[in-house]
C-alpha positions in Angstrom: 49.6 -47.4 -38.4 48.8 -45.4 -35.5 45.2 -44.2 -34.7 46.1 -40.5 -35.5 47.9 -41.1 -38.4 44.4 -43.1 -39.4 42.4 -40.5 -38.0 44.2 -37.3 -40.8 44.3 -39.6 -43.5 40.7 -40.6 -43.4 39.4 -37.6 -42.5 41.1 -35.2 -45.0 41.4 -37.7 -48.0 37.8 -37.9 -48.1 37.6 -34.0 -48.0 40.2 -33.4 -50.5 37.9 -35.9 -52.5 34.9 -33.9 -51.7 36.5 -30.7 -52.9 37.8 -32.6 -56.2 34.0 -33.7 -56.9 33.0 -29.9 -56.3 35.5 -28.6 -59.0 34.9 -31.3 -61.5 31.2 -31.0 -60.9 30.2 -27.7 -61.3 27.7 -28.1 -63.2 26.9 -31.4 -63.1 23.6 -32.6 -62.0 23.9 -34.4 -58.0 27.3 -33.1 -58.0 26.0 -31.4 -54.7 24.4 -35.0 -53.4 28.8 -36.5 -53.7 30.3 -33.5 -52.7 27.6 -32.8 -49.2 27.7 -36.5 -48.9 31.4 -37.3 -48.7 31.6 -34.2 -46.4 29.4 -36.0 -43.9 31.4 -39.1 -43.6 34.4 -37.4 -43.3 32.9 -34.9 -40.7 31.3 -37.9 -38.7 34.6 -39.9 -39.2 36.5 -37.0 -37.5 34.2 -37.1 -34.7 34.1 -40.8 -34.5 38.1 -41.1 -34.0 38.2 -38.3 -32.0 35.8 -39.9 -29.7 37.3 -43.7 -29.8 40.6 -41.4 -29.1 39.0 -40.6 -26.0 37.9 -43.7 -25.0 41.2 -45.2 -25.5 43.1 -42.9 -23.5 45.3 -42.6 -26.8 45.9 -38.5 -26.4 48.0 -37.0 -26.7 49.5 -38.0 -29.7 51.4 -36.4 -31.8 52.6 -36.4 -35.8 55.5 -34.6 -38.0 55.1 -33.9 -41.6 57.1 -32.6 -44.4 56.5 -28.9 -45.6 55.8 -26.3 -43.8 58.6 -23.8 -42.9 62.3 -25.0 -43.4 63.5 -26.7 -40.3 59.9 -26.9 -38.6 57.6 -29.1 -40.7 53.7 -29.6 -40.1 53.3 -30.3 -36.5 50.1 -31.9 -35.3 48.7 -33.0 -32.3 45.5 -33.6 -30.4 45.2 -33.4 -27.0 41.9 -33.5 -24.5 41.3 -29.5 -25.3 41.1 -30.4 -29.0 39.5 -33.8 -29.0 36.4 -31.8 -27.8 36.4 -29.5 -29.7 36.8 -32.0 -32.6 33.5 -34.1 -31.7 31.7 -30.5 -31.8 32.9 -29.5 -34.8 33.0 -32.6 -36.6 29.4 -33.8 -35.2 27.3 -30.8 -36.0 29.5 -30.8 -39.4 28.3 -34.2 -40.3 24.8 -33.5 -39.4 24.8 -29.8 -41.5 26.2 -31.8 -44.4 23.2 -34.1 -44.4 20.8 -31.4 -44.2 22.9 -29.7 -47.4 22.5 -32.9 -49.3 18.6 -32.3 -49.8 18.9 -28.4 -48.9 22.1 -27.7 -50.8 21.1 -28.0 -54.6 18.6 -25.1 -54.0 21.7 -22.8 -52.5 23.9 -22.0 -55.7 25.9 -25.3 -55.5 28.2 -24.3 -58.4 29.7 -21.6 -56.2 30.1 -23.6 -53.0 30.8 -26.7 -53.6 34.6 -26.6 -54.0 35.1 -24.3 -50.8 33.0 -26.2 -48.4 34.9 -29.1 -48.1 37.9 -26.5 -47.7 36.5 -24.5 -44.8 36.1 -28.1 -43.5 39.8 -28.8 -43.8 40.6 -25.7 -42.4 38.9 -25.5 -39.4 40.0 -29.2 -38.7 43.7 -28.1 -39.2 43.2 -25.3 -36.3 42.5 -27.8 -33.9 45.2 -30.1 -34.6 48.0 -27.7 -35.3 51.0 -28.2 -33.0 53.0 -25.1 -34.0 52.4 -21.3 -35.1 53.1 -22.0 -38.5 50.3 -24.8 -38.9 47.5 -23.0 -37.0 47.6 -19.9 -39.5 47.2 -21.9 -42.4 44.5 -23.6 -40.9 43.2 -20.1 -39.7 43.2 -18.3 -43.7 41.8 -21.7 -45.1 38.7 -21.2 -42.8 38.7 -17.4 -43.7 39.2 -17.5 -47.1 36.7 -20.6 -47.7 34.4 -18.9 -45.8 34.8 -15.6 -47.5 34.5 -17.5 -50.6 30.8 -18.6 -49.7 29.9 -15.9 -48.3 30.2 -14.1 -51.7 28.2 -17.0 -53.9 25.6 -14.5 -54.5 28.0 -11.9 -55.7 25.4 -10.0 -57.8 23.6 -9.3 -54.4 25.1 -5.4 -53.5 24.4 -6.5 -50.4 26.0 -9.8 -50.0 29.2 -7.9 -51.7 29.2 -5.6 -49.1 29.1 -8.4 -46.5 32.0 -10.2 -48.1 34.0 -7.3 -48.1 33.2 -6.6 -44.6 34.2 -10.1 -43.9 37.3 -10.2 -45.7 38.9 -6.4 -43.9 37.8 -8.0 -40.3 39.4 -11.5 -41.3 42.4 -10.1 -42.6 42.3 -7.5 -39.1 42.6 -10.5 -37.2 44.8 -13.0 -38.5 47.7 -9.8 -38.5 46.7 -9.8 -34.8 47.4 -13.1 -34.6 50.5 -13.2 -36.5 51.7 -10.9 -33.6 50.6 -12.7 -31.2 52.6 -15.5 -32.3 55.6 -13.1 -32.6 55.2 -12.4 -29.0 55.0 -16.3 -28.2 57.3 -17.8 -30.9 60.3 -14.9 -30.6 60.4 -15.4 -27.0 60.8 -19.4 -27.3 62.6 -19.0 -30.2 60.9 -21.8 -31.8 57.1 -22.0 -33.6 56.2 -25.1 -32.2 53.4 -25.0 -28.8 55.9 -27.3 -26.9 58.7 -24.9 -27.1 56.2 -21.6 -26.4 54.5 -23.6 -23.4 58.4 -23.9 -22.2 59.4 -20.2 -22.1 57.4 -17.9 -20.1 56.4 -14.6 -20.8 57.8 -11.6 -18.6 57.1 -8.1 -17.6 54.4 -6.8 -20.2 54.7 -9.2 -23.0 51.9 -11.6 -21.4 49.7 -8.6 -21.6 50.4 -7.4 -24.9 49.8 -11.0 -26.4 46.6 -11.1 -24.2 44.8 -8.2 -25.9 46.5 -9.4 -29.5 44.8 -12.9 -28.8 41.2 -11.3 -27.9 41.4 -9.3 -30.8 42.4 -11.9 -33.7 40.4 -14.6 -32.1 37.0 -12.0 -31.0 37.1 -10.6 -34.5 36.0 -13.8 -35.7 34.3 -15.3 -32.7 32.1 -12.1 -33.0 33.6 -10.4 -29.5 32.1 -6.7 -29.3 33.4 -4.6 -30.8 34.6 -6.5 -33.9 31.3 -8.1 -34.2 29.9 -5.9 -37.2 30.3 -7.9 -39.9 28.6 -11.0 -38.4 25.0 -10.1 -38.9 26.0 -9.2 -42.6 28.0 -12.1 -43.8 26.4 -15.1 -42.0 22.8 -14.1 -43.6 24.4 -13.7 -46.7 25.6 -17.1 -46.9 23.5 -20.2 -48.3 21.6 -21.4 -45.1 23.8 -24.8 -44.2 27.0 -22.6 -44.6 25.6 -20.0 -42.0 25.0 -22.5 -40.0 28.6 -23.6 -40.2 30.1 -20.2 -39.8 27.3 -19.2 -37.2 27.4 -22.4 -34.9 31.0 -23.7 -35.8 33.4 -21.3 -36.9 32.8 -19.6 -33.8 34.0 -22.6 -31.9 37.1 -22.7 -34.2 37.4 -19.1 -32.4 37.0 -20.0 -29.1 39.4 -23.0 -29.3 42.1 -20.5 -30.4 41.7 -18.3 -27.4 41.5 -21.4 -24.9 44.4 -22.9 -26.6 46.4 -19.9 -26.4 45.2 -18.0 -22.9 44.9 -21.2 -20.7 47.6 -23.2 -22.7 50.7 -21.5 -24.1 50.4 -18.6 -21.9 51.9 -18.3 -18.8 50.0 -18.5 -15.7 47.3 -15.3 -15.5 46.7 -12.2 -13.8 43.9 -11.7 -12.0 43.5 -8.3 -13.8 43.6 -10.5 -17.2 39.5 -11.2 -16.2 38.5 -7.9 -16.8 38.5 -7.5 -20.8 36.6 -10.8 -20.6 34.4 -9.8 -18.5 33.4 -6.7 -19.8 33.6 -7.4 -23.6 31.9 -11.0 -22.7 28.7 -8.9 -20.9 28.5 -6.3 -23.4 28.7 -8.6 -26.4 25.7 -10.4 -24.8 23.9 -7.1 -24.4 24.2 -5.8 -27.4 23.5 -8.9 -29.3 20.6 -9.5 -27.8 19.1 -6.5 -27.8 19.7 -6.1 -31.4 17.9 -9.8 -31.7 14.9 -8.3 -30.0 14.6 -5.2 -32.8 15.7 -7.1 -36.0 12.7 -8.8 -38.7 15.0 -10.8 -40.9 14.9 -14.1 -39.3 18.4 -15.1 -40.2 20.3 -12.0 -39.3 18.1 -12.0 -35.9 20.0 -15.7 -35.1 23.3 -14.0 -36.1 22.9 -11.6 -33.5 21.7 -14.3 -31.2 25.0 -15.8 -31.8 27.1 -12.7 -31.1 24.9 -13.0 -27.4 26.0 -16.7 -26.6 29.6 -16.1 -27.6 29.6 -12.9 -24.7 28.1 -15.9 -22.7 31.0 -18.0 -23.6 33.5 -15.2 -22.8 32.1 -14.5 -19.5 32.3 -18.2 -18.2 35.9 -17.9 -19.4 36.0 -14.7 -18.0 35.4 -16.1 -14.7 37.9 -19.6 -14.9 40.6 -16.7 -15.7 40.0 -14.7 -12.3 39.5 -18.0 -10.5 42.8 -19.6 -11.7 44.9 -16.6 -11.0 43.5 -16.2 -7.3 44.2 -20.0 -7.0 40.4 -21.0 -6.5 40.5 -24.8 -8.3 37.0 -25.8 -7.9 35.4 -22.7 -9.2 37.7 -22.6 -12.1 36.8 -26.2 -12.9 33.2 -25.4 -12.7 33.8 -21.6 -15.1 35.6 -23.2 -17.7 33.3 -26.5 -17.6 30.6 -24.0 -18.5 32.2 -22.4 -21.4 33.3 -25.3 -22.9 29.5 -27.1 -22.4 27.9 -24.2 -23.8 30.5 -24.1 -27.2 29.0 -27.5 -27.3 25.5 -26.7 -27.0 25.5 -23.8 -28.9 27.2 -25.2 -31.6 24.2 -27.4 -31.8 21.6 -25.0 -31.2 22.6 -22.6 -34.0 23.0 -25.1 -36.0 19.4 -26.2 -35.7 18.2 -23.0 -36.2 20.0 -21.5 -38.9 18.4 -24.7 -41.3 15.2 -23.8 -39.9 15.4 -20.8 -41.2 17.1 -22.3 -44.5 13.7 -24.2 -44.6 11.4 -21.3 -44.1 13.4 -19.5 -47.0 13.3 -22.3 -49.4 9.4 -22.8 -48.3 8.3 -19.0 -47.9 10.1 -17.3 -50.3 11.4 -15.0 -47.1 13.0 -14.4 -44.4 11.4 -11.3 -43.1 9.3 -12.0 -40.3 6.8 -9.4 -41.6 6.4 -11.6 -44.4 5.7 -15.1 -42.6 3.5 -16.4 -40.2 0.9 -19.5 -40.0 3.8 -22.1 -41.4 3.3 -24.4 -38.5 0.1 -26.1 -40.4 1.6 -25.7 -43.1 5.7 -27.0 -41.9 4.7 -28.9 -38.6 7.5 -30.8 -38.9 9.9 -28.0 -39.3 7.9 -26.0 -36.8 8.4 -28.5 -34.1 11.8 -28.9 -34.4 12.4 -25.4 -34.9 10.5 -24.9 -31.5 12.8 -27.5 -29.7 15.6 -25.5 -31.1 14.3 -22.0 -30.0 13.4 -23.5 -26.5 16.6 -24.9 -26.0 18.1 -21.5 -27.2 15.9 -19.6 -24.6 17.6 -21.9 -22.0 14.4 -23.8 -21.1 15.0 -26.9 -19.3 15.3 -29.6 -19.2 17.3 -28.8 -22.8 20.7 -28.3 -23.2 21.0 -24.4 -23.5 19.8 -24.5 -19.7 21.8 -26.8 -18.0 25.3 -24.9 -19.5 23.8 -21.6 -18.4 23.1 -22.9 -15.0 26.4 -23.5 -14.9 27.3 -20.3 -15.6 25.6 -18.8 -12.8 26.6 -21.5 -10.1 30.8 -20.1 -11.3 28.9 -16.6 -10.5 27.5 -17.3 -7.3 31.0 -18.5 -6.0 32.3 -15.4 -6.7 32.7 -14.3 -3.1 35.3 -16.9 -2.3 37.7 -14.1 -4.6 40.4 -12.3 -2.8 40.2 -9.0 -4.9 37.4 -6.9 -3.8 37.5 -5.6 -6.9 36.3 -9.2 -8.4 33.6 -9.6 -5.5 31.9 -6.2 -6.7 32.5 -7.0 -10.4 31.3 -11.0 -10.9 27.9 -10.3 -9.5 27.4 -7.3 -11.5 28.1 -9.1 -14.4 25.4 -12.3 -13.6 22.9 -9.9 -12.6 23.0 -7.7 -16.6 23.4 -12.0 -17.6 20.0 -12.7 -15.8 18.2 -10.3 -17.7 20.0 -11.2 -20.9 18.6 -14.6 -20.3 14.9 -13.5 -19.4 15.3 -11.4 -22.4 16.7 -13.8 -24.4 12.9 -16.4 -23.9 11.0 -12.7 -25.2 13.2 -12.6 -28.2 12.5 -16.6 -29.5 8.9 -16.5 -28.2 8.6 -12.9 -31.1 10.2 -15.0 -33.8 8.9 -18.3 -33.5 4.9 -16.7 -32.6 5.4 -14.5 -35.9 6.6 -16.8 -38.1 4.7 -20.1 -37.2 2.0 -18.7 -35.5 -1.1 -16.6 -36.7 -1.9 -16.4 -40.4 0.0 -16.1 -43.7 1.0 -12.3 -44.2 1.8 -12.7 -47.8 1.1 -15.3 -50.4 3.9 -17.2 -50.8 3.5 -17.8 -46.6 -0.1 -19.6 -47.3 1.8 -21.5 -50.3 4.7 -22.8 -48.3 5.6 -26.7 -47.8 7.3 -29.0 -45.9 11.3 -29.4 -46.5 12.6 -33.0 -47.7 13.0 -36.0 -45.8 16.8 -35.8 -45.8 16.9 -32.0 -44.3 14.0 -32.5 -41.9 16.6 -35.9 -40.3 19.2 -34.0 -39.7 17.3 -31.3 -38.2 15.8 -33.8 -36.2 19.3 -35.6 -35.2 20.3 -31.9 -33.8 16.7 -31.5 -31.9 17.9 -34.9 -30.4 21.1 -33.9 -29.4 19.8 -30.4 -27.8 17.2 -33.1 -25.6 19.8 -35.3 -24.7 22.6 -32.3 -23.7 20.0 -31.8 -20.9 18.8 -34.6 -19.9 22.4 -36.4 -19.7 24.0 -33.2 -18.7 26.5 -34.8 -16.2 27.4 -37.6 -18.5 28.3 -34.5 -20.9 29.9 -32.5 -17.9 32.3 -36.0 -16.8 33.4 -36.2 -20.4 35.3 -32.5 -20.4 36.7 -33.1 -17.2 39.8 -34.5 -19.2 40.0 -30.7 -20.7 39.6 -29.0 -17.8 42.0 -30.8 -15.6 44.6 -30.1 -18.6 44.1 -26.2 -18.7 43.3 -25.4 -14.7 44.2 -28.5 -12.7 41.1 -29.5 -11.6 37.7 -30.9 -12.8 34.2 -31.1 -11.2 33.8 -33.9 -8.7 32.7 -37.5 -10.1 29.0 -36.7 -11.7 27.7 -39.9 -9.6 25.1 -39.5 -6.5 22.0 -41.1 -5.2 19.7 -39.9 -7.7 20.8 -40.7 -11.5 22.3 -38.3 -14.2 22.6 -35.3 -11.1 24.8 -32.6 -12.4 26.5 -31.5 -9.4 29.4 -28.8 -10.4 30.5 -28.6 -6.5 29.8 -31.0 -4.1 26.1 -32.8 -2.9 25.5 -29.6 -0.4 24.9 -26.9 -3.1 23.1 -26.7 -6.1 22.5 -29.8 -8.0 20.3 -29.7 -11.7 18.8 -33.3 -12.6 17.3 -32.3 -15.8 16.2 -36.4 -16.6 13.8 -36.1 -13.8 12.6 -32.8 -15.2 12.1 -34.0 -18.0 10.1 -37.0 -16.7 7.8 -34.8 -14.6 7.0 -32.3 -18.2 6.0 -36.0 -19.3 4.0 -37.5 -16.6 2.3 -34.2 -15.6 1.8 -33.5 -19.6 0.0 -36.7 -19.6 -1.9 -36.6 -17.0 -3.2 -33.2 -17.8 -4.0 -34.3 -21.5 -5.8 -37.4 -19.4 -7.4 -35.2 -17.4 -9.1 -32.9 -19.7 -10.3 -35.8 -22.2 -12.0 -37.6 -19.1 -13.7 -34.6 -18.3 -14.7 -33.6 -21.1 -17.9 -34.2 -23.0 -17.3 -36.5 -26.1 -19.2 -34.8 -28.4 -17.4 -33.2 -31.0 -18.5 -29.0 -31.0 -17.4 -26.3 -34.1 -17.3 -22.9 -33.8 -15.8 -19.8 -34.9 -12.8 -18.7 -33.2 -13.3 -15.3 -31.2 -12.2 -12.7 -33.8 -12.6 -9.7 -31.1 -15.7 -8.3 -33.7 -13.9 -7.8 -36.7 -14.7 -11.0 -38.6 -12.5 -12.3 -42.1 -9.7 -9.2 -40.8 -6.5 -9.2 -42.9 -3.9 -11.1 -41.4 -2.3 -7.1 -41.1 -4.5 -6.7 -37.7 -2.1 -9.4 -36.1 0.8 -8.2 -33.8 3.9 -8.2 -36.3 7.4 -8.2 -35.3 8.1 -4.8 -35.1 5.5 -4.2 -32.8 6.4 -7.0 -30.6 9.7 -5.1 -30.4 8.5 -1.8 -29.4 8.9 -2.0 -25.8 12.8 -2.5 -26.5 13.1 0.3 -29.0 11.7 2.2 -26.4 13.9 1.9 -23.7 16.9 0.7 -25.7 16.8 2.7 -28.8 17.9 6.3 -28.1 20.9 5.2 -26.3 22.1 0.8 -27.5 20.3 0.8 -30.7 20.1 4.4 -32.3 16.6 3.8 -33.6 15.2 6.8 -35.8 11.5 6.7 -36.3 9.1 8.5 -39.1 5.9 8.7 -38.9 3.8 10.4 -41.9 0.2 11.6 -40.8 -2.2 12.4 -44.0 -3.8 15.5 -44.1 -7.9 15.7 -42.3 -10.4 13.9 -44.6 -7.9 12.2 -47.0 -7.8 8.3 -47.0 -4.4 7.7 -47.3 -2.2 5.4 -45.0 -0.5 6.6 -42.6 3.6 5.9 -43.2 6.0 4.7 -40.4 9.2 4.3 -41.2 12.1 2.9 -38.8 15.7 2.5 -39.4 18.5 1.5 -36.8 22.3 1.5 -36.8 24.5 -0.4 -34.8 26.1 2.0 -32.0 29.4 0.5 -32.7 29.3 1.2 -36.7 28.2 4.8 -35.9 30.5 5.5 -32.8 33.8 3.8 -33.5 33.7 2.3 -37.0 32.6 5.3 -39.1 35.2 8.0 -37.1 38.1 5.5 -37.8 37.5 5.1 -41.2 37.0 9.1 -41.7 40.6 9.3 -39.7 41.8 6.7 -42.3 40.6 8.7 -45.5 42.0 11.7 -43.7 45.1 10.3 -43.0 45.6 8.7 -46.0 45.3 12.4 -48.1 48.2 13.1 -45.9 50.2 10.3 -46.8 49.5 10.6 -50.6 52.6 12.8 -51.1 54.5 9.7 -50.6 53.2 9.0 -54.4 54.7 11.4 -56.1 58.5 11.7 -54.6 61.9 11.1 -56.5 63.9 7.8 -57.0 66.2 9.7 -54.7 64.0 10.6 -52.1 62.9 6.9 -52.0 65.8 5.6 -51.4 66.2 7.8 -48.2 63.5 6.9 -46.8 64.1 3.1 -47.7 67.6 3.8 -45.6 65.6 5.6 -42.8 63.7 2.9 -42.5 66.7 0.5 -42.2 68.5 2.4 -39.4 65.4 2.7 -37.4 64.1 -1.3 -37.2 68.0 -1.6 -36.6 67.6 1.0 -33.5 64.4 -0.6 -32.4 65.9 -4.5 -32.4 69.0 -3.5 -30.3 66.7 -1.6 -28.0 64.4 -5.0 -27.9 67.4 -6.9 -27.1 
């Protein structure tokens, strides 16, 4: 038995099982403990083959099996694109289906416990899938499991709205996809990736399966503008499944627009940079600036998500305009970057999202208005959660900033690029990244300092308590891996050279110089990042500091009131709150990126009544392109209701009009 064959039957049987438990369980106490559990080992056995695959040198490899459609079967294979993104997935699945074995039982297990095994499965057959066929049953698994979860708290109006929203976008893009595979599959004449990867594309088709591909695959990676129902659905979810969807499912995304651009698609244009470019940058924008405005901790991470995917989408972006001007090196180095930050992202999120499943279980909330001073009362979360945000800001020496860096060193080589066009356009773009990164620090130092920091702003903030063991490990495993994704950068870096010298040919140079664990994406004359010895002088200089001050210092212990600026015992209301940290965005942001409406009710001279503010925002995308469409749709659908109400006879002639014309229009395509 081959080590693939292994591999699927390990990895899915114990799934399946998982999702067997969840049915038969539903009510059943610790149903949750087998169902979480059993997901874990089959999520860290996923990884753990996929990695001994690499190792071993055994991919690709390849397996046929019955079903499917007639004549094709189930086609699967892995390769060194998909063996990475299977140690993502499957590593921060493992550790996300720990932290749901003490964290889960609180979440509504009855109503997720079948499906999350399922969205497992399904985003494990996307990244095997060999053929058309395989990939889009993989693809509506994920949606539909997902979906599914996202609805457990149905009686919410709001979480109904979210899984609505969910479902229309989901269902958007897998018809986009279907096309896109049309495009691909007619034109081989086969549905398996062998055949497509054959046949190339000619005259416009490439282009008409590009903008097919960014729009099923952005829909549900979060691309701008089919982004909107991210920051509804993944806060509606139970905690350990937003973390799936958030730092995951994303991935899943992003494989299927590597896959398909760098793989099956004929060589590209250099004009094919520019949607990725722009939608990359303003997806980054947007989310962020959303981030910096929004109170509700989990939906702020959601749109912190939406920013790192235009992250992601710029590096690949960039390895697009590098490969089609036949620049190697600098596509190596692009399309390194994206792939290192899917990784660390994945990670990141991940952490973060069950922090914030922590501080709702804890607090009772997830408005940011509502929390503050858990860190004495959660240090353990709140120093995990603090790795996580720091990492997140792209703080060395974590992981968030050595794939960033990377990011801007494919920038900064932007004017070996014969298109002029491309020279103006690349730095542009880094500069609007730079400040999405500075801005990016403001936004995690506003919702970690209100939340951990200060005092309790409501009751159930002062009652809150640590998380259980089991949660607070896992969280700690992923605060592990976000240390050591920095500080062993180019040992991270030399493992995707493999998937980078599939897709573009080339791969950075051997990570190995005089000084240990030196990422160096070009050669020893530019830019080099060492984040070990970073991370060795925080230590020694922390140290010696720490040193410093105790040796100095007198050893007698002193007590004294903390400076309270002359308004002793104040309510904890005096302290800056999130929406006042965020002012200095709405101000310069909100009339045009984040339509921000403000109300402000003065009572009359001499009455002791509060003042009222009120402030509301909508997303400029809802308002501008969203809400028209679907007023054209009502409108157009009033015209189209006549339809109802015609004659058998009159049915039938249109049935035969419709006949004749796809007849007309396939002898024309021929």
């Amino acid at each position: 038995m081959s080590l693939f064959v292994l591999h699927v039957s390990l990895t899915f049987g114990l799934l399946l099982a998982a999702a067997a438990a969840g049915v038969v369980g539903l009510r059943r106490q610790g149903a949750s403990d087998v169902v979480y559990g059993l997901s874990a080992l089959a999520a860290a056995g996923g990884a753990g083959f996929a990695v001994v695959h690499g190792f071993l040198g055994e991919s690709p490899a390849a397996l046929a099996l019955p079903g499917g459609l007639p004549g094709v079967g189930i086609r699967l294979r892995i390769d060194s694109l998909s063996l990475v993104f299977l140690v993502v997935v499957n590593a921060v699945a493992a550790l996300v289906s720990l932290y749901a074995v003490g964290y889960g039982r609180h979440e509504h297990p009855g109503r997720v416990l079948a499906l999350y095994p399922l969205f497992l499965i399904g985003m494990n057959v996307v990244l095997i899938a060999d053929d058309a066929f395989t990939f889009l049953i993989g693809w509506e698994f994920m949606s539909l499991a997902s979906w599914g979860m996202v609805a457990a708290r149905h009686e919410d109006p709001e979480a109904r709205r979210a899984a609505h929203l969910y479902l229309l976008m989901a269902c958007g893009g897998a018809f986009a996809l279907l096309f896109a595979f049309g495009v691909l599959a007619g034109h081989a004449g086969d549905y398996a990736f062998a055949a497509i990867r054959a046949r190339t594309l000619t005259g416009w088709m490439p282009e008409l399966a590009l903008v097919l591909i960014l729009i099923g695959t952005g829909s549900k990676a979060g691309l701008v503008p089919l982004h909107v129902w991210l920051p509804l659905a993944h806060p509606a979810a139970p905690s350990h499944v937003s973390a799936l969807m958030s730092g995951v499912m994303t991935k899943v995304a992003i494989y299927g627009t590597i896959r398909l651009v760098f793989d099956l698609m004929p060589t590209p244009q250099w004009y094919w940079a520019l949607p990725f470019l722009f939608a990359g940058i303003s997806t980054a924008l947007i989310g962020l600036l959303q981030a910096l405005v929004e109170r509700d901790l989990k939906r702020l991470l959601a749109f912190s998500t939406i920013e790192n995917i235009g992250i992601i989408y710029v590096a690949l972006g960039l390895a697009v305009a590098f490969t089609a001007t036949h620049l190697a090196a600098p596509a190596a180095v692009a399309l390194t970057a994206a792939l290192f930050h899917v990784a660390n992202h994945a990670v990141m999120k991940s952490l973060m999202f069950c922090g914030a499943g922590a501080v709702l279980h804890a607090a009772h909330s997830k408005d940011l208005e509502k929390l503050g001073g858990l860190f004495n009362r959660m240090p353990a979360t709140g120093a995990l959660m603090l790795i996580g945000a720091a990492a997140i800001s792209a703080l060395p020496p974590l992981n968030g900033f050595a794939s960033e860096w990377m990011v801007f060193q494919a920038i900064l080589a932007s004017p070996a690029l014969p298109v002029e066009g491309l020279r103006f356009l690349v730095p542009a773009v880094g500069a609007v990244l730079a400040l999405v990164a500075a801005l990016a620090a403001a936004c995690f130092v506003r919702a970690y300092g209100i939340a951990f920091l200060g005092r309790p702003r409501s009751p159930e903030a002062a009652a809150a308590h640590e998380v259980d063991r089991v949660s607070l490990a896992a969280m700690a495993l992923m605060a592990g891996l976000c240390i050591a994704g920095g500080v062993l950068a180019p040992l991270v870096v030399e493992a995707l050279r493999p998937a980078t010298l599939q897709l573009v040919n080339a791969g950075l140079p051997a990570q190995a110089g005089p000084v240990p664990l030196t990422l160096t994406p070009f050669d020893g004359t530019r830019s080099t990042y060492n984040g070990f010895m970073i991370a060795v002088f925080l230590l020694v200089s922390s140290f010696l500091a720490s040193w410093g001050v105790h040796r100095i210092a007198t050893r007698a212990t002193r007590r004294a009131p903390a400076w309270d600026c002359g308004f002793p015992d104040a309510s904890p209301a005096t302290q800056y709150t999130a929406s006042s940290l965020g002012q200095p965005i709405r101000r310069v942001f909100g009339p045009i990126a984040l339509r921000v409406r403000q109300q402000i009710a003065m009572p009359p001279p001499g009455s002791t009544a509060p003042a009222e503010f009120r402030l509301s925002m909508t997303d400029p995308v809802w308002s501008l392109f969203y809400v028209p469409l679907a007023r054209l749709v009502e409108l157009l659908s009033w015209q189209f209701n006549i339809l109802q109400f015609l004659t058998i006879r009159r049915y039938l002639t249109l049935m035969f009009a419709a006949l004749v014309l796809l007849l007309v229009v396939v002898v024309l395509w021929r």
